[in-house]
N, C-alpha and C positions, 0 to 999 in steps of 0.2 A: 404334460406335466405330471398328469397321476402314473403312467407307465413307469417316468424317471422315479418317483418315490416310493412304485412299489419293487424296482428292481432293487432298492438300498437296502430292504430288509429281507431277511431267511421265509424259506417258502413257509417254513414250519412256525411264524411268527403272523405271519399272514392268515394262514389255516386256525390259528389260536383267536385270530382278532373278529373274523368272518363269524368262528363259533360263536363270542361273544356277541357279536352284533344279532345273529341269528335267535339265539337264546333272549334278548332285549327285544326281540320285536313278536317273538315267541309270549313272554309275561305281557306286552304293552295287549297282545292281540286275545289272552284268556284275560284280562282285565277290560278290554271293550265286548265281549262278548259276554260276560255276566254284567254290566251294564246296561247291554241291550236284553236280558232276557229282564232281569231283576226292577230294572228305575223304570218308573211311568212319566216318559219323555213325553214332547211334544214332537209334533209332525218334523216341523224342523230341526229337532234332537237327534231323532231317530234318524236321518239322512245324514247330518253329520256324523254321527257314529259308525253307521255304514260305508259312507266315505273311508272315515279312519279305516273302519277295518277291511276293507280294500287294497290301500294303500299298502297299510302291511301285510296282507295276503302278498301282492305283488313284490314287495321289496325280500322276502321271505323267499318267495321263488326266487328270485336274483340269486339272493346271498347262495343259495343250497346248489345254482348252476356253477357259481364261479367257486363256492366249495369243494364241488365236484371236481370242476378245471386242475383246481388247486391239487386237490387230493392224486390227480394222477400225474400230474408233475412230479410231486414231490416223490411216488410210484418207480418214478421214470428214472427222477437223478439217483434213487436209490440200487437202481440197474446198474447205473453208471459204475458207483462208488465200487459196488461190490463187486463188477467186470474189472475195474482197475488194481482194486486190490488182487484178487486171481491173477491178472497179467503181472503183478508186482512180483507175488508169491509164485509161479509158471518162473517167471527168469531169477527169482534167486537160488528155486531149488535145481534147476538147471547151469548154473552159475556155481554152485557150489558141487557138485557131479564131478 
């Protein structure tokens, strides 16, 4: 189900969303880490916190692998474009000879 909904949008719309999310877990993650230096938690605060910021450690690493992914896909079809436009422009100016 997520593959069919991510082939419906542009690579390039994808790359912009990943960023966003990336950037949101980015401020959620210097927002629990000045909590944990700054607030005088309890024992069980402090583990919760750390949890969280775990959590987003890990989701962080995702988003920057499948960024990655993304990013050279998008590399890839941009090979394409420009291989097709050359074979476009290859037979018109030999077409026109």
């Amino acid at each position: 189900m997520a593959r069919k909904k991510r082939e419906k949008i542009s690579v390039a719309k994808e790359i912009d969303g990943i960023e966003e999310r990336l950037e949101s877990c980015r401020n959620s993650l210097e927002e629990v880490d000045y909590r944990l230096r700054k607030d005088e938690l309890t024992e069980e605060g402090r583990k919760s916190l750390e949890k969280e910021k775990n959590s987003l450690t890990n989701k962080m690493s995702r988003y920057e692998k499948e960024l990655k992914s993304l990013r050279h896909e998008n590399r890839k079809n941009a090979m394409v474009s420009f291989a097709l436009f050359f074979l476009v422009v290859l037979i018109y100016y030999c077409w026109t000879m």
